[in-house]
Every structure is written in structure tokens, then in C-alpha cells.
BAKOLGU-38013 format. One record per residue (C-alpha): x, y, z. Coordinates in Angstrom, 2 decimals. Each point is the difference from the previous one (the first is absolute). Example, Ala and Ser with C-alpha at 12.3 -4.5 7.8 and 13.67 -1.06 7.14 Angstrom:
! residues 2
+---------+---------+---------+
|      px |      py |      pz |
+---------+---------+---------+
|   12.30 |   -4.50 |    7.80 |
|    1.37 |    3.44 |   -0.66 |
+---------+---------+---------+
//
This chain:
! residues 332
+---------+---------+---------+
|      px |      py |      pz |
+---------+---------+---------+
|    0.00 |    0.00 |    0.00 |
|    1.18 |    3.35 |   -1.01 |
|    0.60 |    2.70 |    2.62 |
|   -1.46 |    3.31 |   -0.30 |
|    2.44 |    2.02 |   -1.15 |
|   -0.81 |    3.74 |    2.14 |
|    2.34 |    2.69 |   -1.84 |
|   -3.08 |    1.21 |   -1.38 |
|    1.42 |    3.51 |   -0.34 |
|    1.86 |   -1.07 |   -2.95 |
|   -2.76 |   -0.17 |   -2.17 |
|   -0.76 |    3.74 |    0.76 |
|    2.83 |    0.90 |   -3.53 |
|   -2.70 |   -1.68 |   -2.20 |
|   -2.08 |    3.47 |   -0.67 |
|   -3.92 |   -2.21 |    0.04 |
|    0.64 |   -1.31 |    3.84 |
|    1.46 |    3.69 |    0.95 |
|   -2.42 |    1.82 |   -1.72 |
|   -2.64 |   -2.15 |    1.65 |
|    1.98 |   -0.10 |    3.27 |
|    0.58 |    3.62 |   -0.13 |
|   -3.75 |    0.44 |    1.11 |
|   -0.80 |   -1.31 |    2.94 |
|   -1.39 |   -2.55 |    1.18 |
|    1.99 |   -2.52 |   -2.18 |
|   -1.44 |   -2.22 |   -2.28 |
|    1.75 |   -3.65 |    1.63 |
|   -1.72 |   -1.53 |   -3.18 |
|    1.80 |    1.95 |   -2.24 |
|    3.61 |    0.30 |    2.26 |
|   -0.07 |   -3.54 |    0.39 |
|   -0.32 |   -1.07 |   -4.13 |
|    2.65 |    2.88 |   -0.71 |
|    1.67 |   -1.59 |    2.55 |
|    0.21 |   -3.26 |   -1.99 |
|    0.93 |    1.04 |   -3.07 |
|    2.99 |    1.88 |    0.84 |
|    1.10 |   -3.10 |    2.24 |
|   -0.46 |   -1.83 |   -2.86 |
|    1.61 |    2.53 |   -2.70 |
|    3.02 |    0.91 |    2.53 |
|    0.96 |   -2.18 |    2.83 |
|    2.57 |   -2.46 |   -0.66 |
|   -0.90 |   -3.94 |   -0.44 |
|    0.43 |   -1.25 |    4.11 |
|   -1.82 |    3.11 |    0.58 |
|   -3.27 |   -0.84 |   -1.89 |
|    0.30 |   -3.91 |    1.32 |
|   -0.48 |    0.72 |    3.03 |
|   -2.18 |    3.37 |    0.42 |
|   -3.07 |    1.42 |   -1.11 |
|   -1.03 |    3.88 |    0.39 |
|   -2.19 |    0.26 |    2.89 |
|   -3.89 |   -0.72 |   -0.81 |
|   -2.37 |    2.99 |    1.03 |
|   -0.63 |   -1.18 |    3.43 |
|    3.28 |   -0.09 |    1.22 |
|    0.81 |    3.49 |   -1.55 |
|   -3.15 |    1.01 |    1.79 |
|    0.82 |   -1.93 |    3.18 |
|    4.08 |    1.92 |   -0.59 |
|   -1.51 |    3.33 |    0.30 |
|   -2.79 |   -0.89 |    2.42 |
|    2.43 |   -1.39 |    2.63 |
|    2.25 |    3.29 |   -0.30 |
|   -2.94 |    2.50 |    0.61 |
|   -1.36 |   -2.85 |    2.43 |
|    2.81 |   -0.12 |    2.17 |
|    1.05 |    3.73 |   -0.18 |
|   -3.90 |    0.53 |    1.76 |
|    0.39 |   -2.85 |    1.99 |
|    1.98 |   -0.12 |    3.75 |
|    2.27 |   -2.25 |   -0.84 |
|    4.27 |    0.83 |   -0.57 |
|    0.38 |   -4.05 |   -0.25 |
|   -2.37 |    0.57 |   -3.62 |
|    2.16 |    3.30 |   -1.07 |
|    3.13 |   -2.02 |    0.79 |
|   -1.34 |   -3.02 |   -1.99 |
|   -0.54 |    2.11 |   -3.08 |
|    3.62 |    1.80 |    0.10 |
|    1.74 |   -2.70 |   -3.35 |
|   -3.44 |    0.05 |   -1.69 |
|    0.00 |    4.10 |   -0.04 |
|    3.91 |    0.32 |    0.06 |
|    0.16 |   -2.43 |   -3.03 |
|   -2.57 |    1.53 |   -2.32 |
|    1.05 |    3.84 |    0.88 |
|    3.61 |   -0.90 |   -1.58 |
|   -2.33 |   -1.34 |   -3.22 |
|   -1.89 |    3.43 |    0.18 |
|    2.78 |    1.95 |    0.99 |
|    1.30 |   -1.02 |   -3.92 |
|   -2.55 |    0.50 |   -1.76 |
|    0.05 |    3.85 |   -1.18 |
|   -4.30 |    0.21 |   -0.71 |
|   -0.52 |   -0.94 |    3.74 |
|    1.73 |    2.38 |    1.85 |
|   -3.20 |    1.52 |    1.72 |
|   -0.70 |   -3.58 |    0.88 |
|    3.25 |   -0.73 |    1.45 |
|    0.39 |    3.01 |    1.80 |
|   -3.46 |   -0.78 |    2.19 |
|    1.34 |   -3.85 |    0.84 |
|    3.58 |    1.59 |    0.85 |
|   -1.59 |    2.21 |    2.98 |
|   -2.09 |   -2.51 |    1.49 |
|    3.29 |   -3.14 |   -0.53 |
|    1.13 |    2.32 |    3.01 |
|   -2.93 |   -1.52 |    2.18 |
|    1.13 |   -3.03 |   -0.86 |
|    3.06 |    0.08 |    0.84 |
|   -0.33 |    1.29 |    2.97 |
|   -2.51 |   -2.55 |    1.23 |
|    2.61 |   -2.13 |   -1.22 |
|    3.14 |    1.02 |    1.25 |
|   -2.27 |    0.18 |    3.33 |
|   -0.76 |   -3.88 |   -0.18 |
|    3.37 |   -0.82 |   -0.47 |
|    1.30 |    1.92 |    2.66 |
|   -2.75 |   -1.42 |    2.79 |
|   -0.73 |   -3.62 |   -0.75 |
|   -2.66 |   -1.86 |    1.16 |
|    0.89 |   -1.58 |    3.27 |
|   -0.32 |   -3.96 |   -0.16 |
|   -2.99 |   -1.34 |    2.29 |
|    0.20 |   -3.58 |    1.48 |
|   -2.05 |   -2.35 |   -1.38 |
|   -2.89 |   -0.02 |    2.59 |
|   -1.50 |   -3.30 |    1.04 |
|   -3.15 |   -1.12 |   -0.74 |
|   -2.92 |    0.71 |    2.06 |
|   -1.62 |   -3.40 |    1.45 |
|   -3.81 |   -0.95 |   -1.77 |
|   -2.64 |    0.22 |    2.09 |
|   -2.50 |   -2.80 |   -0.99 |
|   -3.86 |    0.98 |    0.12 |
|   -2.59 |   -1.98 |    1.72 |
|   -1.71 |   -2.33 |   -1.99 |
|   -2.97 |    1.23 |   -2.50 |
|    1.12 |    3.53 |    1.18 |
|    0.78 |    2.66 |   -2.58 |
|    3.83 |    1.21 |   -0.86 |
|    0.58 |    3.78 |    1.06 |
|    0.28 |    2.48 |   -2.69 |
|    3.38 |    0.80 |   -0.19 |
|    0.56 |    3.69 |    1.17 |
|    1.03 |    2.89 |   -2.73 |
|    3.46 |    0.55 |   -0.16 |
|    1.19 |    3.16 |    1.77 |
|    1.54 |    2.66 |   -2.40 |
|    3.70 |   -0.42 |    0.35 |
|    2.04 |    2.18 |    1.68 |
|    3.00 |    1.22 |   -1.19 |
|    2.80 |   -1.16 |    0.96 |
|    3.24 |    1.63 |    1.70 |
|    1.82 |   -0.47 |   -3.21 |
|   -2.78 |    1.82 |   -2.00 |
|   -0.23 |    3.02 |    2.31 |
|    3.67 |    0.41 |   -0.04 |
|   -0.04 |    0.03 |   -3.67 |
|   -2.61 |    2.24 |   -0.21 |
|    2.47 |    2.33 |    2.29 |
|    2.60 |   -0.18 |   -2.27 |
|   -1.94 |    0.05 |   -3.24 |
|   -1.62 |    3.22 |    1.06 |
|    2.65 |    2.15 |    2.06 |
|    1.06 |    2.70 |   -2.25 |
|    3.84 |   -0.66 |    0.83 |
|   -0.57 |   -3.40 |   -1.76 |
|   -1.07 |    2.06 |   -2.72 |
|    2.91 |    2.56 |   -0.02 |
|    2.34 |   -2.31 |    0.06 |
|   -1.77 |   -2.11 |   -3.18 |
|    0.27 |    3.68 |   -2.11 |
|    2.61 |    1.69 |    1.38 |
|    2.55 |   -1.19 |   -2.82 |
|   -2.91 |    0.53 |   -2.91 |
|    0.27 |    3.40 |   -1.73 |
|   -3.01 |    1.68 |   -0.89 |
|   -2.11 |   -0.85 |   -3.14 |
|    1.68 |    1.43 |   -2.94 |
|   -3.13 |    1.90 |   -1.37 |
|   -0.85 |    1.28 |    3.92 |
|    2.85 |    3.30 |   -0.65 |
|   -1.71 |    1.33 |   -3.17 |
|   -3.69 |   -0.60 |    2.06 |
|    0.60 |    1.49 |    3.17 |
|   -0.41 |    3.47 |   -0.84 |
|   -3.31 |   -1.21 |   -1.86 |
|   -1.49 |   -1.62 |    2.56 |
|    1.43 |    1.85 |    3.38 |
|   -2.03 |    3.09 |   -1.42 |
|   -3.07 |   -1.83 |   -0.20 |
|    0.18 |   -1.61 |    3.64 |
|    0.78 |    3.99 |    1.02 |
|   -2.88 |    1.21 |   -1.86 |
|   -1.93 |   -2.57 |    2.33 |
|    1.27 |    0.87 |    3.03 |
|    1.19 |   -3.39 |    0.36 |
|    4.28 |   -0.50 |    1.03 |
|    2.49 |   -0.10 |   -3.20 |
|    1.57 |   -2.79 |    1.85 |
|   -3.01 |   -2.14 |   -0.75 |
|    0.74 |    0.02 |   -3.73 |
|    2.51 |   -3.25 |    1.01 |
|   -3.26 |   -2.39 |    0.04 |
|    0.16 |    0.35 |   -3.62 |
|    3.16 |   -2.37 |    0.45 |
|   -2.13 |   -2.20 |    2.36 |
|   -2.96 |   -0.32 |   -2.71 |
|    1.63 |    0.15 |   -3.39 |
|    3.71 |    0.03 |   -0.20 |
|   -0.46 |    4.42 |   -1.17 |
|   -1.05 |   -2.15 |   -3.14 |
|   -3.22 |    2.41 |   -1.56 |
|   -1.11 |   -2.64 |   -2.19 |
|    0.36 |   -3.00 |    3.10 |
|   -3.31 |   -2.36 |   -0.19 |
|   -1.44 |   -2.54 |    2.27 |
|   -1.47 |   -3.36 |   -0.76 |
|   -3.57 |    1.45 |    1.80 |
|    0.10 |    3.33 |   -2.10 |
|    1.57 |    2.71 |    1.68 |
|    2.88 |    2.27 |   -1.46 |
|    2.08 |    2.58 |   -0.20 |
|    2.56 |    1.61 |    2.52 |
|   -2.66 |   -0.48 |    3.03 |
|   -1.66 |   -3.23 |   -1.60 |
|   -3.33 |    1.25 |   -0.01 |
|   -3.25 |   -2.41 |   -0.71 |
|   -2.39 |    1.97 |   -2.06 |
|   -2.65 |    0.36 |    2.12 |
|    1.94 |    1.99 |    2.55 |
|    1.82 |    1.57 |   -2.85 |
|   -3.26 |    1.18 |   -1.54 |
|   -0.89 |    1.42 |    3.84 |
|    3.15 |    1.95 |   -0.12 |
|   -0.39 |    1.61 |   -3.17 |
|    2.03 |   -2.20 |   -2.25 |
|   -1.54 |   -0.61 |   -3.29 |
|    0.25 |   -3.70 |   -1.47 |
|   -1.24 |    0.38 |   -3.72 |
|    1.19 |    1.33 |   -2.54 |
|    3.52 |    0.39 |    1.58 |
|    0.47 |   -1.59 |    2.85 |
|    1.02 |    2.72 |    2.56 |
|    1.46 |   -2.35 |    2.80 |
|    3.29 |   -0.19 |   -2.30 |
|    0.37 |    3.44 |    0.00 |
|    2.37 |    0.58 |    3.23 |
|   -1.00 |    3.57 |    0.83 |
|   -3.78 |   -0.63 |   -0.34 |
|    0.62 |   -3.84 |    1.87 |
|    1.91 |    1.73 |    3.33 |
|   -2.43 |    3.04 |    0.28 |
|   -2.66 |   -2.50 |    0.22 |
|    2.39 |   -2.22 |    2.50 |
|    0.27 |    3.02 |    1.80 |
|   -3.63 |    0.50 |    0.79 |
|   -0.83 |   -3.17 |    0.98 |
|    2.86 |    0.08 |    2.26 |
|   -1.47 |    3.23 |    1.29 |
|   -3.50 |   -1.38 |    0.34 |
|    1.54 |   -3.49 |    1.91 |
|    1.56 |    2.45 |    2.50 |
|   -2.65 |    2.07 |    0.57 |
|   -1.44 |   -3.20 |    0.93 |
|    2.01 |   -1.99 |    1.56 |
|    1.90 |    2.85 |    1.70 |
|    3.93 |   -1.65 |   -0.74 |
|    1.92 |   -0.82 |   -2.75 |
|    0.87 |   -3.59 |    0.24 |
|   -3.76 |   -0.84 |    0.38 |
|   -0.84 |    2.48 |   -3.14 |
|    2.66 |   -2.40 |   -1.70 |
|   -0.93 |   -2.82 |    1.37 |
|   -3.92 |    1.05 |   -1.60 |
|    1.51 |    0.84 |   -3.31 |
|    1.31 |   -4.02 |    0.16 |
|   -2.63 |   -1.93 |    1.41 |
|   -3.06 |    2.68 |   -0.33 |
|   -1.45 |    2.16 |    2.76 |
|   -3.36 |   -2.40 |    0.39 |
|    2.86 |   -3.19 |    1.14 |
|    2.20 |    2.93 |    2.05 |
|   -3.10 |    1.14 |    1.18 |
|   -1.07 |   -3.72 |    1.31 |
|    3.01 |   -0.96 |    1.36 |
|    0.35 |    3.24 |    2.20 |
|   -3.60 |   -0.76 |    1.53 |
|    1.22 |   -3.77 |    0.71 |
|    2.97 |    0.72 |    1.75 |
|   -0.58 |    3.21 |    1.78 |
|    3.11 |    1.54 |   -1.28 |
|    0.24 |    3.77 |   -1.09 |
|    3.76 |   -0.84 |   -1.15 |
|    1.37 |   -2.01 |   -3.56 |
|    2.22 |   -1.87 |    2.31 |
|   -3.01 |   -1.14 |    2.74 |
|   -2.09 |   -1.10 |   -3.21 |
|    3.10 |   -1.31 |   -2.31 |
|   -0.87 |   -3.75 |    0.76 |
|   -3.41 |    0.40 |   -0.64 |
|    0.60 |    1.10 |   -4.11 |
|    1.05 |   -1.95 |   -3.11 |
|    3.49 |   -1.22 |    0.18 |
|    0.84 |    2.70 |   -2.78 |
|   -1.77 |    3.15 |    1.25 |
|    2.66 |   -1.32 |    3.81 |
|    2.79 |   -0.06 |   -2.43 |
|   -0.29 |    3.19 |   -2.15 |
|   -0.43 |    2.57 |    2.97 |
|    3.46 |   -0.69 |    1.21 |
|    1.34 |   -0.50 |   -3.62 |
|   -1.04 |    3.94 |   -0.96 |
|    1.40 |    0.58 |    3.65 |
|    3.16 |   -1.39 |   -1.04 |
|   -0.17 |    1.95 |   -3.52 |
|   -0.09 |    3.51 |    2.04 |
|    2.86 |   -0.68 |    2.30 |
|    1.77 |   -0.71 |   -3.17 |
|   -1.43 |    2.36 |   -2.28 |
|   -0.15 |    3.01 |    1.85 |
|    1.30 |   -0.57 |    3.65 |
|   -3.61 |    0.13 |    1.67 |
|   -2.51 |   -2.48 |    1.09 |
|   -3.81 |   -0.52 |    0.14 |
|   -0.23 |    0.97 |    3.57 |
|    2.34 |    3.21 |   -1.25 |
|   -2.69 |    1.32 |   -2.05 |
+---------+---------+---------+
//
């Protein structure tokens, strides 16, 4: 049996797949047979013996376990995904039509990584093998007990102190402290630090742009959004960005003016800039929810209540003004 062969970004040269691909949701169908052919065209002979291009589930299944595990609570899942992502960023990375596409899987690889570098650094304790628990035998002609629910499981030691890690903004500095800033962010800043001025909102906040798309304008998402502050239409429409004919979320000035004012609008409502980014992540209704579970009035007393990526890219834009311009969230 052939094994599914998962480069899949390499069919994105052939112009019908990245044409096709190039709007959003994908067409698997489609991705998958263009898939095929060039495998069959291109790779060499032990290549095509032994792999076929992925079928349409398991491109689906690809994509949905990224997004699924970046809104999920797990660093274990993130860590799991690190060679899958790694792997097809290099194929993206060379292929010159996909840089927008690249650019988005490059800043969220950090997440990865991170969740990563976190599991290998705190492993999983090993547990004695616990011994069975003697059978009780019912009564004759009586009826077996239903077995109980299982309790939700706790997480473990290991799991907290990898969420400690994964989520300190040190661990972060010290991941991007050697990185130099995106090429394209120099010729931008003047742009877009205008724009957050204009807003009232700090110029120092312009650095999430490195957090959501790389300072790539034209970076896109596999759910839809784009642009410097990866905006989904509807909240781009709500902030004044037009969609059709142009679309006005690849325009950077236009994209980080309407950043700007939702970043306004999150603080006004949330009263603190790490919750206002951790909104702009996750979405105020979830920030909003988590906040009334816990009590908290602080991102770090309701961290551990939000998606596993929202707890991760607080402290990564953290990290990117310390090293960016010498300040920090709780600075501004």
C-alpha cells in the first residue's frame, strides 16, 4: 500500500491548483488530482512506488488539525505538528507564487516550536504501572453498576510547567532575539506607525504585524483572512475595509488604520493591552467568556483559560517590543 505522500505545497507551481488554492477555502478535490499528476510527471521512479499525493481528506484533515490544535489547549498537539509544518514551509518557502502563503505558516511555526522545544525540555515523568483493582462480584440475579463517567483529566505537573515555559515572554525573547526584523517591516513602518498614531493607539503596537503576517501585505490564511493584520472579511468589512473590487486588506496603510481601531475599540473594552491582543487573536466574545469563568481582570489570571495560540502570541508580541523598540506591553 502506497503512503500518502503530504508535500502538498508542491503542487501550488502548477498555475490551476494555485489559482484555485489562491481563493480560499481550497478545493482538496482539485489539490489532491494536481497533486497526482505532478507526482506522476516529476518525482523520480522510488518516489512514485511508494507514495501517492494526499487524497482530499487528509489535505482537509492537514489543515484541520493545524487550526484545530492552534484553538485547542494542548502544547503536546502544537509540538506534534512541528516536522509536518517545518517540512512543508521549506516546500513553500521555494516556491516564488506562494510567498503570502508561506509567510502566514512561518509566524505561527514559532508556536510550534515553542510548544516543542517546551516538551523536550520537561518530559513526561514515568508513572508506575499501578496494580489492578480487585473485582467485586455481584449478588446473584442482581444488576451490574453503571460504570461512573470519567472525570476530566487534570493536567499534569509536566503540562503546567510547559505551559510556564511556553508562555513566559523570556522564552520568547530568547527564541527571537537572534532573528532580524522582516525585510519589508523598514520600508512599512513609517506607513503603518502613522496610522496606529492617527488612532490613538501606541506605534509600538505596529510589531503584531510580525506576530500575524511576517510584515508580508499580501500574507493569507487557510480560513480567509489577509493582509498585514490578517483580517477575516467580516470584521474587515466592520472596519471599513472594502473586499470587492480591490481587495483593501492588502493595502498596508488602509489594513493597519483599520488594525488600529479595532485595537482601540478592544481597549476601550477590555481596559489593557494584552487582553485587547489577546481579543484581536481569539475574539472578544471567547476573551469575554473566559474572563467571566475565571474571575480574572488580568491576561495572565485568564491565560490558561484561552486557546493554546491566543497564551502563546501575547508574550510573543511582548517579546517583539523588547526587541523592537526597548518597551513592553505593560510599558505602554
Amino acid at each position: 500500500m502506497k503512503k500518502p505522500f503530504f508535500l502538498l505545497f508542491v503542487l501550488l507551481s502548477a498555475s490551476p491548483a494555485l489559482a484555485q488554492f489562491d481563493g480560499w477555502e481550497p478545493d482538496y478535490e482539485l489539490i489532491s488530482a494536481t497533486g497526482q499528476d505532478l507526482l506522476d510527471r516529476y518525482a523520480p521512479d522510488a518516489v512514485r512506488e511508494n507514495y501517492s499525493f494526499a487524497s482530499p481528506g487528509e489535505l482537509a484533515a492537514l489543515f484541520g488539525n493545524l487550526r484545530g490544535a492552534l484553538d485547542g489547549d494542548s502544547l503536546t498537539a502544537l509540538a506534534d505538528l512541528q516536522p509536518t509544518a517545518r517540512q512543508a514551509l521549506s516546500y513553500l518557502s521555494a516556491i516564488p507564487q506562494t510567498p503570502g502563503i508561506a509567510d502566514w505558516l512561518s509566524a505561527r511555526l514559532d508556536y510550534l516550536d515553542v510548544a516543542a522545544e517546551a516538551v523536550r525540555a520537561i518530559p513526561t515523568p514515568q508513572k508506575p504501572t499501578p496494580k489492578p483493582a480487585p473485582q467485586a462480584h455481584p449478588a446473584p440475579g442482581s444488576k451490574p453498576a453503571a460504570a461512573p463517567a470519567p472525570a476530566p483529566a487534570a493536567k499534569s505537573r509536566a503540562d503546567v510547567a510547559r505551559e510556564r515555559y511556553a508562555e513566559s515572554t523570556q522564552t520568547w525573547i530568547r527564541k527571537l532575539e537572534k532573528r532580524p526584523a522582516p525585510s519589508r517591516a523598514a520600508a512599512l513602518l513609517p506607513t503603518v506607525k502613522a496610522a496606529f498614531r492617527a488612532n490613538g493607539v501606541p506605534e509600538a503596537l505596529v510589531w503584531q504585524a510580525e506576530a500575524e503576517s511576517s510584515f508580508n501585505p499580501a500574507a493569507k490564511s487557510p480560513v480567509g483572512a489577509r493582509g498585514l493584520y490578517q483580517f477575516m472579511p467580516a470584521t474587515a468589512k466592520e472596519y471599513g475595509l472594502s473586499l470587492d473590487p480591490a481587495d483593501e486588506r492588502l493595502d498596508p496603510a488602509k489594513s493597519a488604520a483599520a488594525a488600529a481601531k479595532y485595537l482601540s475599540n478592544l481597549h476601550g473594552r477590555f481596559g489593557d493591552w494584552a487582553l485587547a491582543l489577546a481579543a484581536y487573536n481569539c475574539g472578544p466574545a471567547r476573551l469575554s467568556k473566559a474572563l467571566a469563568k475565571t474571575g480574572g481582570k488580568t491576561f495572565a489570571e485568564v491565560q490558561s483559560s484561552l486557546p493554546a495560540e491566543t497564551r502563546l502570541y501575547v508574550p510573543k508580541i511582548d517579546a517583539l517590543l523588547h526587541l523592537r523598540e526597548n518597551t513592553s506591553l505593560s510599558a505602554l
